[in-house]
N, C-alpha and C positions, 0 to 999 in steps of 0.2 A: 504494500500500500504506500506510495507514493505520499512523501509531508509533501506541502505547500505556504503559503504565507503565513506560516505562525509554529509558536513552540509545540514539539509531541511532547509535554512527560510523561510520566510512567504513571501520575497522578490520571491522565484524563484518559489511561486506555486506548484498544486499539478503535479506530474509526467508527470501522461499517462492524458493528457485531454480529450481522449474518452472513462475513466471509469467514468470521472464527470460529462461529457457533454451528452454523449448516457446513457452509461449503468446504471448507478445513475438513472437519469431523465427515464428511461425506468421502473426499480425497486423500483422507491421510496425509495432507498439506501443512508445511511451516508458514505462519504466517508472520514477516516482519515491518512496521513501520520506520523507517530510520525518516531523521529530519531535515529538511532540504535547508543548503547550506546556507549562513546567516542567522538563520531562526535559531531560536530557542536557546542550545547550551554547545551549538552545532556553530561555534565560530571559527573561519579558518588560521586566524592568526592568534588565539586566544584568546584575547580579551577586546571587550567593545572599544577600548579607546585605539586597539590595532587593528579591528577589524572592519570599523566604521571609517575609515579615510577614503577619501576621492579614490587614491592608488586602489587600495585592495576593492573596496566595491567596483572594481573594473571585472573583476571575477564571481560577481553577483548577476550570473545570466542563465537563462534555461540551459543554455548549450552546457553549460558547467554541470548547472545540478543532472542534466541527462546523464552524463561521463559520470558523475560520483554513482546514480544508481548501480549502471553499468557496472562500474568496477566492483561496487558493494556483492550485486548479485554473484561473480566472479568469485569473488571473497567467498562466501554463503558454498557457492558450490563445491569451493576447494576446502574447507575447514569439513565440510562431510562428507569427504570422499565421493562424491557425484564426477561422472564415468561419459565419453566423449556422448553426445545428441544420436542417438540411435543404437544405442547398446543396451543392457538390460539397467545400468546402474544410473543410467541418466535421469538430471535434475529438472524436469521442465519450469519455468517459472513466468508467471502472468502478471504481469502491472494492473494496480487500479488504482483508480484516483476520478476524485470531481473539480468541477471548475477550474482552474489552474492545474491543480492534478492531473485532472481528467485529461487537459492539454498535454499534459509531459507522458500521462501512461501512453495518448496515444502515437505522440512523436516517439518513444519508446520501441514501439513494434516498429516503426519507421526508420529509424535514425539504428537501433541496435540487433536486425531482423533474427542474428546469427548468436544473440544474447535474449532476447525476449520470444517468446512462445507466441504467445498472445497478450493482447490488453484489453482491458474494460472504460471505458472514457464514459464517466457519467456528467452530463449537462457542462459539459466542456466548451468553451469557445471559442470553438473551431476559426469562426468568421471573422472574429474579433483579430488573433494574431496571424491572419493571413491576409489582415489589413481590408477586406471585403465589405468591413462594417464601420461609420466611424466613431474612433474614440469613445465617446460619450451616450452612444445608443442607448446603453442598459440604463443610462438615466432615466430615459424616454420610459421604459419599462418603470421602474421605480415610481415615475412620476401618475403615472395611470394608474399602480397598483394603491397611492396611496388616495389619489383623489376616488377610486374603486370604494376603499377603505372606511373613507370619509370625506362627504363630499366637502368640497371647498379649502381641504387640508393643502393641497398643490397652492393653491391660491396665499394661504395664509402664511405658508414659508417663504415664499416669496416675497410676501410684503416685509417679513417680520428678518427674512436677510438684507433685503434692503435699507430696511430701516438701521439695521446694525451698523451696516457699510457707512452709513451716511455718519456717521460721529467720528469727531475728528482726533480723538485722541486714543491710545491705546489703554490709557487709567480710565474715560467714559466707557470705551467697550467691556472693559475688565467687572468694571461696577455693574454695568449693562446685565451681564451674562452671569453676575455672582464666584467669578472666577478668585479661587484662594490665591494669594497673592504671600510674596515674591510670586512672579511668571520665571518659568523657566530662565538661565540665562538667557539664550539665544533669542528668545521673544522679547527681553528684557531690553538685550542689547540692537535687537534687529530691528529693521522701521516698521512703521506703521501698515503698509504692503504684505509684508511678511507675515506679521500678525493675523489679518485678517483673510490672509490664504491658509494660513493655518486652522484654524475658526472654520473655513468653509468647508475644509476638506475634513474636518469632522464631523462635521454635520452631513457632507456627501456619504460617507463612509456608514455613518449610522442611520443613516433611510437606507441604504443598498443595503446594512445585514438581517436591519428588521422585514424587508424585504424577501429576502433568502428564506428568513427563517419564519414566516408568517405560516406555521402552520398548525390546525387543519386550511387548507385554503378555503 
């Protein structure tokens, strides 16, 4: 099972618990989450303050995290004796992943045919990293889902980000918003711009997961 944008720990378990509970137990399959790199405790230079620089996040790409699974599955197969693809002792193994995931399980079968068996790609967005769609689409989704939700709710965010936007200092938005204060350094230190890019894009972030996660639909 393919991580994606955020930490696996051992706290929150594996993912999808009907590949460890059915389908494992059906197959007599290992099932491993490892965490795509960046995330969680999965730093390549150790610590945040080496792993977070311009230089190293130059190695923060899908092409990368495909090669770590790769090599991971590699690893997996050589630590238990699994025996060349068409011999009795051989390891098959299957990628799955959603969203992000789902994109990497299925460049996976693509990008590693002679390493990956098969893959499972659940609501992966295909269209999206093939540039077919633009950028911002799934907003459009978001945005229907929540006016769906509740009508006039589209309407009222809008007013109520613009309303924000329009104050001219960073201590009015702060008071504005009920933000605990000190702000961060970097907001502390950064302009006013920065600020409220910051501001938006958590507000984008948390419609798109309440979004995701709006279920029963």
């Amino acid at each position: 099972i393919l991580g994606g944008e955020g930490a696996v720990p051992p706290s929150t378990g594996i993912f999808y618990p009907y590949v460890t509970d059915v389908l494992a137990q059906r197959f007599g399959a290992l099932v491993i989450e490892p965490e795509h790199r960046f995330y969680g405790t999965s730093l390549p230079f150790g610590t945040p303050e080496a792993s977070f620089t311009e230089e190293s996040l130059a190695l923060a790409t899908p092409q990368q995290a495909l090669a770590d699974a790769a090599d991971f599955i590699e690893g997996m197969r050589a630590d238990r004796g699994c025996t060349a693809r068409g011999t009795a002792g051989y390891c098959p193994a299957i990628t799955i992943g959603g969203s992000y995931p789902g994109w990497l399980s299925a460049m996976m079968r693509l990008r590693y045919p002679a390493i990956v068996d098969g893959a499972y790609a659940a609501s992966a967005p295909m269209l999206f990293y093939s540039q077919e769609v633009p950028p911002y689409e799934y907003y459009k989704v978001v945005t229907e889902s929540a006016e769906k939700a509740v009508p006039g709710c589209a309407d009222a965010v809008r007013r109520s980000l613009a309303a924000l936007n329009s104050l001219g200092s960073k201590a009015e938005a702060a008071e504005a918003l009920g933000l605990c204060e000190p702000l961060p350094a970097y907001l502390e230190e950064g302009s006013l711009e920065l600020f409220f890019e910051e501001v938006n894009m958590v507000f984008m972030y948390t419609f798109a997961d309440l979004n995701m996660a709006n279920y029963p639909p």
